[in-house]
C-alpha positions as CSV (number, residue, x, y, z in Angstrom):
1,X,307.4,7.2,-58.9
2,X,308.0,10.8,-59.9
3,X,306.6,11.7,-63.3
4,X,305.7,14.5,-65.6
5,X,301.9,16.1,-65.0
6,X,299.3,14.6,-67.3
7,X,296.3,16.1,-68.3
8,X,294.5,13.3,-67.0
9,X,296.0,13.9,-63.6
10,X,294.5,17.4,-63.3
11,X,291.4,16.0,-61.6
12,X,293.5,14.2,-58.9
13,X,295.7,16.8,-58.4
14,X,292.9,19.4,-57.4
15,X,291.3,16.8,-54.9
16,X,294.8,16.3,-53.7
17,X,295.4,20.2,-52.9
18,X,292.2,20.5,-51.2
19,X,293.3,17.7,-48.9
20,X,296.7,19.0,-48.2
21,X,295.6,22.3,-47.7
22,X,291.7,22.1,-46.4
23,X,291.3,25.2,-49.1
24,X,290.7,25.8,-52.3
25,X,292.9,28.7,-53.2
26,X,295.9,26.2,-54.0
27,X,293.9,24.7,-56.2
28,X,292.5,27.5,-58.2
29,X,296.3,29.1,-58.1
30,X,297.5,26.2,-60.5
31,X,294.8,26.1,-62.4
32,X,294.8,29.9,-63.0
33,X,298.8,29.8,-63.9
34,X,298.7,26.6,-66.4
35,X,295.5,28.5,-68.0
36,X,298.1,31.5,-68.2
37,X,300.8,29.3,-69.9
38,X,303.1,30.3,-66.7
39,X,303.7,27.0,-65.6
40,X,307.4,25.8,-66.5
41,X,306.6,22.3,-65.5
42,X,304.6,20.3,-63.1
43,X,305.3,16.7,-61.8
44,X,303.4,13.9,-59.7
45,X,304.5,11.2,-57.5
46,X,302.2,8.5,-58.3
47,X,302.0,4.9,-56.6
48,X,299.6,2.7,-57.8
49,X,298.0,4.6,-60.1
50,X,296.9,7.3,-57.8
51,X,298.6,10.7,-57.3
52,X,300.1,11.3,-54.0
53,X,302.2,14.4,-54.5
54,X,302.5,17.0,-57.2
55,X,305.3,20.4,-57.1
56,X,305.1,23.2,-60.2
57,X,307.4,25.4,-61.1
58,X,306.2,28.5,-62.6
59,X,308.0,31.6,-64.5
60,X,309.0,34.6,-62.9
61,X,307.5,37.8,-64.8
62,X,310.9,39.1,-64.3
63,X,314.0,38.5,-63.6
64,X,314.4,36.5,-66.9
65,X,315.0,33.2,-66.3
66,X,313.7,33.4,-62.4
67,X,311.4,30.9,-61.4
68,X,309.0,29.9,-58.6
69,X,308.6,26.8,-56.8
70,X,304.8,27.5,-56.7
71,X,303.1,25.0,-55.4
72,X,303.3,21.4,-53.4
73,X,301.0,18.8,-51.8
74,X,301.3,15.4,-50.4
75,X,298.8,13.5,-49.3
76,X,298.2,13.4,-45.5
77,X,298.0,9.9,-45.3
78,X,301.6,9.7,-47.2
79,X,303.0,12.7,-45.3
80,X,306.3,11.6,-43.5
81,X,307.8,9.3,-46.3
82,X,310.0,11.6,-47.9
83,X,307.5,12.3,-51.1
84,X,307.7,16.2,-50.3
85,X,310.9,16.4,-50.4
86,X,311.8,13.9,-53.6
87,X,309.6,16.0,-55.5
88,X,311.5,19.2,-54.8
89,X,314.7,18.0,-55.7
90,X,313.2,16.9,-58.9
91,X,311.5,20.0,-59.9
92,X,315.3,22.1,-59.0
93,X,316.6,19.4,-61.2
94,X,313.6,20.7,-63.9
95,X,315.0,23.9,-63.2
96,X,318.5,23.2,-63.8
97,X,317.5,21.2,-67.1
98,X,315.8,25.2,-68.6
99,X,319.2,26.9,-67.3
100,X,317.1,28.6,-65.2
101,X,319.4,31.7,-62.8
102,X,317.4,31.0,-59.1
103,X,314.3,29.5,-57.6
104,X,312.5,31.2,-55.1
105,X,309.2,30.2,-52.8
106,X,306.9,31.7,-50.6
107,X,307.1,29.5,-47.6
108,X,308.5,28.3,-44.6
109,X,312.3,28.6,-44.3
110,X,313.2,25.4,-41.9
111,X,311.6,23.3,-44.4
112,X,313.2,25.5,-47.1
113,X,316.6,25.5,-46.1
114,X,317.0,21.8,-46.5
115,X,317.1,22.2,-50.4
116,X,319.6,25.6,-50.3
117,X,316.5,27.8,-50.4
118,X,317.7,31.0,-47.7
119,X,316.4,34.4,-46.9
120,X,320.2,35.7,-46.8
121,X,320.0,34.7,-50.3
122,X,317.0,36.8,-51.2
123,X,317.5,39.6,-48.6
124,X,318.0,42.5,-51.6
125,X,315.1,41.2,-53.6
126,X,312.5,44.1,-53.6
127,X,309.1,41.2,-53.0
128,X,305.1,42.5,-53.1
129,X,305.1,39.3,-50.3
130,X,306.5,38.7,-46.9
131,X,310.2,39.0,-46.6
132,X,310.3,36.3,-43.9
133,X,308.8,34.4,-46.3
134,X,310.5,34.7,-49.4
135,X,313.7,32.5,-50.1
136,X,315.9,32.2,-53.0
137,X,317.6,28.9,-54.6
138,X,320.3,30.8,-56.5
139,X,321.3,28.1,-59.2
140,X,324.0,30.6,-60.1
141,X,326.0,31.8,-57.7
142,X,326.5,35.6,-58.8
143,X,322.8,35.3,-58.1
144,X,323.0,35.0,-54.1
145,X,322.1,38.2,-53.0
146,X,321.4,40.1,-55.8
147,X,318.9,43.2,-56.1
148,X,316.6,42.9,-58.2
149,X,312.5,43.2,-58.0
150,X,310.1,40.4,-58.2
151,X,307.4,40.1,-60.6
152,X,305.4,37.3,-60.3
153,X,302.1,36.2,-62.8
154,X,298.9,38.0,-62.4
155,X,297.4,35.2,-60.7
156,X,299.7,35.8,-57.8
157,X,297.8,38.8,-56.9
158,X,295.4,36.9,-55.2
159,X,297.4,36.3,-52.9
């Protein structure tokens, strides 16, 4: 079941990223943006009461009303069952619900594309990150291919 984060959770969630990822920098990236306030809204798929996927959204520094689909994990034992991609449908839905303009993520297109996130979409954006990496979910259309730079939260720069 898909649910808001709870405060409780944040334990869980931690163990969770280091599993998915075999790092900690995942990790310390959400922890660092919800300490910022920069996190929009975070959300958990939970079976049993135990967590087995979690996505955040996080606010772009600018454009206004730009966010980032910042982070998501599913547990390798879960992997395969369609939890990954529930969860990011429900956290563009989060996005929809704030009026927000586009989504964009750092990450891997062919997994990307699936949801309407494309690179042709974010091919004028001026990005500090990898241009083959970044992708754009324009919610509103006059949004596709728009120029505009990028500024992400300071806990980005990490990266």
């Amino acid at each position: 079941m898909i649910r808001a984060l709870l405060p409780s959770d944040y334990f869980q969630v931690a163990a969770l990223m280091g599993r998915s990822y075999k790092r900690s920098y995942e990790a310390w990236l959400v922890q660092a943006l919800r300490e910022a306030g920069d996190i929009a809204a975070e959300l958990v798929w939970e079976d049993g009461g135990k967590v087995h996927g979690h996505v955040s959204l996080t606010r772009h520094r600018h454009p206004p009303a730009w966010f980032i689909l910042s982070s998501i994990a599913v547990s390798p034992e879960r992997r395969g069952q369609g939890i990954g991609s529930d969860l990011v449908r429900a956290i563009l839905d989060e996005a929809r619900k704030v009026d927000a303009g586009a989504v964009t993520v750092l990450g891997n297109a062919r997994y990307y594309q699936r949801f309407g996130f494309t690179r042709s979409s974010a091919e004028a954006l001026e990005t500090p990150f990898s241009r083959e990496n970044t992708l754009l979910y324009p919610i509103r259309s006059e949004n596709a291919g728009i120029m505009a730079e990028l500024v992400y939260p300071a806990a980005y720069s990490r990266l």
